[in-house]
MIPASE-61611 format. One record per residue (C-alpha): x, y, z. Coordinates in steps of 0.05 Angstrom, whole numbers, plus 5000, padded with zeros to 4 digits. Example, Ala and Ser with C-alpha at 12.3 -4.5 7.8 and 13.67 -1.06 7.14 Angstrom:
! residues 2
524649105156;527349795143;
END
This chain:
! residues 648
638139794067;633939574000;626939893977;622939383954;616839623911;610039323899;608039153836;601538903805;594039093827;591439353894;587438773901;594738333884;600738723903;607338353895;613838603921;618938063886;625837993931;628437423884;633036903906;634437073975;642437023987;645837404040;647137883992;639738153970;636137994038;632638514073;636239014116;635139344177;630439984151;628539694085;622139914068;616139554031;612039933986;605339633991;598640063988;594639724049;588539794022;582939244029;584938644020;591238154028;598138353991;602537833970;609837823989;613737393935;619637123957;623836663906;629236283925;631135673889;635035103907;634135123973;629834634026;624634884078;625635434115;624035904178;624036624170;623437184220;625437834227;626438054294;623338804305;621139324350;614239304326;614838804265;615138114263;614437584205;612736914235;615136344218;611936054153;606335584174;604034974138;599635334078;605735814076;603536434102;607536924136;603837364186;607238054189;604838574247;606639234275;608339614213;608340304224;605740864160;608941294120;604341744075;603941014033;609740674061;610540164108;617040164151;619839524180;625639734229;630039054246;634739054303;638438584254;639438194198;638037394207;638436944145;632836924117;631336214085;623736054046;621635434004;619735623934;612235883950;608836543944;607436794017;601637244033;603737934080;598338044130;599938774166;597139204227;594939794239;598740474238;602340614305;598541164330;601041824378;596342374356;592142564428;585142584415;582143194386;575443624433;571443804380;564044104419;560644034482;553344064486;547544074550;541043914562;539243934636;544543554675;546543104615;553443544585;556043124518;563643314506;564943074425;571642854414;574642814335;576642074335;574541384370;576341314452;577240914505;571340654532;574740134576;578040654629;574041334636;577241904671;574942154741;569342624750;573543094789;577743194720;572443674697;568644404719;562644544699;559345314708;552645664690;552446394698;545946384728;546245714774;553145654792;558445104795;555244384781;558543844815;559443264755;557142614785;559042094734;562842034672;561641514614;565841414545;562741234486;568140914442;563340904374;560941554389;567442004402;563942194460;565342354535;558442464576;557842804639;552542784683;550943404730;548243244805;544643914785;541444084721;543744854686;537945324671;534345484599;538446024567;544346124610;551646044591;555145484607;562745274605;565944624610;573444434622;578143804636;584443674668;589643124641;591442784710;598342684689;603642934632;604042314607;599941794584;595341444633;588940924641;584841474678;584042004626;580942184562;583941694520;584441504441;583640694430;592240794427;592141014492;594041704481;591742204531;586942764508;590043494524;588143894585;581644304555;580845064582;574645254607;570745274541;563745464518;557645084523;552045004470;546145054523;539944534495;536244594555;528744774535;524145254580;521544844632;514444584628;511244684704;507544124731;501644314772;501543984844;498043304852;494443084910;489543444954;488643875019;483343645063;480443915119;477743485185;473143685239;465743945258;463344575222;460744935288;463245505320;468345345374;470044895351;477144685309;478244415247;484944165224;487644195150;492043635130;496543535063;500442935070;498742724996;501143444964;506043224914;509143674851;513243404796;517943984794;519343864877;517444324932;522644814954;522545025027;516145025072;508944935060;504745555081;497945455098;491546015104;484546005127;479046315085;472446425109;467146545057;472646705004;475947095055;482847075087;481246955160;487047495198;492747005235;489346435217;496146095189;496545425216;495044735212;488844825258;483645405274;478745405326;471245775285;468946305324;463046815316;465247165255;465146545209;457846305228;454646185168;460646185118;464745595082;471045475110;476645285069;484445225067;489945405027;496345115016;501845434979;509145384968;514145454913;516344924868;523944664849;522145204783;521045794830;513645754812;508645934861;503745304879;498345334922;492444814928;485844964961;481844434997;474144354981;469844825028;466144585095;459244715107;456445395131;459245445200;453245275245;451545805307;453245615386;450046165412;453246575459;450846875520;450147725534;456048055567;455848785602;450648875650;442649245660;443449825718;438250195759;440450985773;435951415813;432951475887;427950915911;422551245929;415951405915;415051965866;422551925840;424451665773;428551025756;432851015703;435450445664;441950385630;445849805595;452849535579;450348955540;453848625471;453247885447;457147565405;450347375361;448648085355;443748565388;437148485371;431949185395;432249125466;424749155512;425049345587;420649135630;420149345713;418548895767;417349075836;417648455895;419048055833;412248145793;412348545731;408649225740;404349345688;405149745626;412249975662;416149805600;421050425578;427750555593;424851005658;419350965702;416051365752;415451015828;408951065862;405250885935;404350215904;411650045898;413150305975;416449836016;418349325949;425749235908;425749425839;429149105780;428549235711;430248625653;432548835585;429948245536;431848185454;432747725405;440447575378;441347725303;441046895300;434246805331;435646665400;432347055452;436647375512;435347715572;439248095626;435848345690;439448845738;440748835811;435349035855;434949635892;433049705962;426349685986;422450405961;420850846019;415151266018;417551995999;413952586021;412853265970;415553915994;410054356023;410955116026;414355325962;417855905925;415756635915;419557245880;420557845930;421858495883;418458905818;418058625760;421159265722;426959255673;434059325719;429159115781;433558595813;427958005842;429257555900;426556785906;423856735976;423655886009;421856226083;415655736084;418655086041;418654456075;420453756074;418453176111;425052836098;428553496106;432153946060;440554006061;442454616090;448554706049;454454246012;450653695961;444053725960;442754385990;438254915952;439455055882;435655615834;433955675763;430756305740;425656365668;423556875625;416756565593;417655805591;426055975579;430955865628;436156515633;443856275621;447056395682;441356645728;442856095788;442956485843;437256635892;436757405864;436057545797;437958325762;433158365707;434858715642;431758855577;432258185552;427158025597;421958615583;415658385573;416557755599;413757375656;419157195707;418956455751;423456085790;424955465809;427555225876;432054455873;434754025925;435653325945;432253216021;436052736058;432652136037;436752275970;429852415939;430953025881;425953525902;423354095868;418754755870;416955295821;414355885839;407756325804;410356695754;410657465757;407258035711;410558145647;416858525660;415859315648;421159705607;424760285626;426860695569;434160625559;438061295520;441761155463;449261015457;453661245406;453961815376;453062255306;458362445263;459362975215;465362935151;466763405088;470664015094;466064655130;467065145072;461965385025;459564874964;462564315000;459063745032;457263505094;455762715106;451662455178;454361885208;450861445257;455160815250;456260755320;448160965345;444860445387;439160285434;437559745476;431259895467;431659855396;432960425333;426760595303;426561015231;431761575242;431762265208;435962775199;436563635216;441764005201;442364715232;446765285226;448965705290;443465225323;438565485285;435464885230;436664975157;430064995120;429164375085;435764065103;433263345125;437762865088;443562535107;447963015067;448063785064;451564195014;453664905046;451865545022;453266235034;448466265077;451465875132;458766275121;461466425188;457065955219;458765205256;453464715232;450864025276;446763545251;440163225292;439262525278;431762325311;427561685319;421761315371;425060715396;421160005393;418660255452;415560825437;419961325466;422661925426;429961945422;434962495384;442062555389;446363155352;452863125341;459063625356;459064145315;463564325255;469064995260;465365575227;464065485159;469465865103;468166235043;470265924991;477665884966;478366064892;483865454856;488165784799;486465384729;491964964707;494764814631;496165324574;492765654517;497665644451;497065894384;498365574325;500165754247;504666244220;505166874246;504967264167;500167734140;494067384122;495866784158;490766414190;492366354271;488565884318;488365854389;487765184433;488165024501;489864524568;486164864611;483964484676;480664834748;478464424806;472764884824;470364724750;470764954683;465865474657;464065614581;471665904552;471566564506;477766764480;480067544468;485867684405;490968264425;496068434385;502068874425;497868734488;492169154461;485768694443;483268714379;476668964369;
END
């Protein structure tokens, strides 16, 4: 093996062999020192003496072709060392030139370093993986070689792979795009351990590395919401009853429409309750209000769309007819009273509703309430009775009740009611019917039959419904009726009252109750009346008082409290308590009398007297005291003894 150096410029490097003999011609390994830099390097060879020849130098890799006519020698498949180029030869051939300077053409290095990842980058469903040399472009690697994940949106399915030989790039593009600001990760799986068309390849074939699953620098911006396109319309009449139908075939949004579109009626601005479907039939409550609809939905950015269709015109009125019905209560027949009651409602609203009676048909005059009062001139004729008004929207309505039968002529009770009895407080008074009669006849018992009703003045007494009546002194001074009821048997309600009675006299009633006497019966103490529990039905006039001792009454004693003296010692003592009911009548009650009354029992003083200073010659000495006494103090004076003997 021989080293052969260059020599001369980079732009004209010459490697001289010399005469080529079998001794000094290239070996297998010999190695050529040339720079290949830009540019052609010339390859000398000098051999002398010799005719035409062919060279070549059979390699792995390396050839040098035969010397063409202009005497170049193409050499290929050279393989770098840091500077170096290495020609390996399986052997040694003769090598044989003319006298000519050659030029040496080389290749490029024999590559085997894999291809580098470098970054990976996404925006949206576009992922760009960045690679640190050129690649393959012509075979591109399945998209099943590589997993791609988002935190927030999952695992995105990669739909198509493209190489970009210039650009070191692999791109992969997502079936769905990765959201704004979550993390993403990318790897790839080398199909095989060796080198093969369908991976990530270098342009010398050599397969990129399997890549773990490796961060991804996310350039997907926010995403801009597109409002919805296209309109929702709505078709059909604007009158009640009948139905409109919303349609929104042309509702189109640039971000897509996720799931369902949800529609809602609005009346006046108003949701309409249930009214979620494609059609709704108008009734009463949207008369006079705009009717629009509403659809809404949420878009492929979880936005919530809705579009609203223009409004109708006010919803116009069908006007709808009374319901419930106009009723006739009461007996028909002369003299009894009709009543009129109603059921009615309308969709349209009720206006004030009129009555007016008809008898045979023909409208009696001026009979107009909600009652009326039958008389001869009805005998023998049906009555109805029409309730007429005017709907809140204009249109007039009216409703006319069943008839009756014909009205019979109804005869008044003769005879009537008297009261048997005096009309004196606790008098008990009877109502008397011996000579009350009626032509149609009067039940006897069950409904129907005799009732009463008894008044003080123009009052009727709670609970007096019997035919005898206790009276009490409520009543005084009042004059007493009665009033006899009953249906006859024509069903005609029949009744008679009868002449009232004198004012009711009183009879005096005695108090109740009783009064009291408290305090302790000893002399100085005092005694307290008591007349909490004094009544009289007849009513407590201005009471006073007189107490007495031993029965006998205490000058001057009047009040409602007496303070005992020795005068009325040994003696029990009552207490008179007097008035004139409203009535008039004097009244006095005394009460029980107290135990004879006690002297009176002395109570020790309590506390101490003490003396102070120093008891020495000339000493000053005072004397102070505690002293307390439940019958009372009286004005102290003190007494000095000295030895027990007082001191004058």
């Amino acid at each position: 093996m021989a080293t052969y150096n260059k020599t001369g410029t980079a732009a004209s490097d010459v490697i001289g062999i010399g005469s080529v003999t079998s001794f000094n011609k290239p070996s297998t390994g010999s190695i050529f020192n040339i720079d290949g830099g830009a540019g052609s390097d010339t390859f000398q060879l000098n051999n002398t003496g010799s005719a035409s020849y062919n060279a070549r130098f059979p390699s792995t890799g390396f050839v040098i072709n035969p010397v063409d006519a202009s005497g170049v020698i193409v050499v290929s498949g050279a393989s770098k060392n840091g500077d170096n180029y290495t020609f390996n030869l399986k052997s040694v051939e003769t090598l044989v030139f003319t006298d000519k300077t050659v030029t040496l053409s080389y290749g490029a290095v024999a590559d085997t370093t894999p291809p580098v990842f470098a970054s990976a980058a996404v925006n949206g469903s576009s992922l760009v993986m960045t690679y640190t040399e050129a690649l393959d472009a012509t075979n591109t690697p399945a998209a099943t070689a590589f997993a791609v994940s988002g935190t927030s949106s999952g695992t995105h399915t990669v739909s198509a792979v493209v190489v970009d030989a210039t650009a070191k790039t692999v791109t992969l593009t997502l079936a769905t795009a990765v959201a704004n600001g979550e993390s993403v990760t990318v790897a790839y799986t080398d199909p095989t351990a060796t080198n093969d068309a369908k991976a990530i390849q270098d342009a010398a074939g050599n397969d990129a590395v399997t890549l773990a699953a490796t961060a991804v620098t996310n350039n997907t911006p926010v995403p801009t919401n597109h409002a919805p396109t296209g309109a929702v319309t709505i078709t059909g009449t604007a009158t009640q009853g009948q139905t409109l139908t919303e349609s929104h075939t042309t509702l189109a949004d640039a971000d897509g429409i996720v799931g369902a579109v949800t529609i809602q009626w609005y009346a006046g601005g108003t949701a309409i309750s249930g009214a979620t479907g494609t059609t709704y039939t108008l009734t009463q409550a949207e008369v006079g209000k705009v009717i629009t609809a509403t659809a809404s939905y949420t878009d492929g950015l979880s936005k919530a769309e809705s579009v609203t269709s223009s409004a109708t015109t006010a919803v116009a009125n069908l006007n709808d007819l009374p319901t419930g019905n106009v009723t006739i209560t009461g007996n028909a027949a002369t003299g009894q009273t009709l009543t009129a009651t109603q059921t009615l409602a309308d969709a349209d609203g009720l206006g004030t509703i009129s009555y007016q009676w008809k008898a045979g048909g023909t409208a009696i005059t001026g009979a107009t309430a909600t009652t009326y009062l039958l008389t001869a001139a009805e005998a023998g004729k049906t009555i109805t009775v029409t309730a007429s008004y005017a709907d809140l929207l204009g249109a007039p309505e009216s409703v006319t009740s069943a008839a009756t039968v014909a009205v019979f002529t109804n005869h008044t009770p003769t005879g009537g009611v008297t009261i048997d009895g005096a009309a004196t407080q606790g008098a008990t008074l009877t109502a008397n019917t011996t000579t009350l009669a009626d032509a149609e006849g009067i039940p006897s018992s069950g409904t129907g039959a005799l009732s009463y009703q008894w008044f003080a003045g123009t009052t009727a007494i709670s609970g007096a419904t019997g035919a005898t009546y206790t009276l009490t002194q409520a009543e005084v001074g009042k004059a007493i009726k009665v009033t006899a009821s009953y249906t006859d048997l024509m069903s005609a309600a029949e009744s008679v009252t009868s002449s009232a009675t004198a004012s009711v006299a009183n009879i005096n009633d005695t108090p109740t109750g009783s009064v009291t006497i408290s305090g302790t019966a000893s002399r100085g103490a005092t005694l307290t009346a008591g007349i909490s529990t004094l009544a009289d039905a007849d009513g407590l006039g201005t009471i006073s008082y007189q107490w007495k001792a031993g029965g006998t009454a205490i000058t001057g004693a009047t009040g409602t409290t007496y303070i005992l003296t020795a005068a009325e010692v040994g003696k029990t003592v009552t207490v008179v308590a007097s008035y004139a009911d409203s009535y008039g009548f004097g009244e006095s009650v005394t009460s029980s009398a107290t135990g004879a009354v006690a002297e009176h029992q002395n109570n020790l003083p309590t506390g101490l007297v003490t003396i102070a200073g120093t008891a020495t010659q000339n000493a000053l000495l005072t004397a102070s005291n505690t002293l307390a006494d439940v019958d009372g103090l009286g004005t102290i004076t003190y007494q000095w003894k000295a030895g027990g003997s007082a001191i004058s």
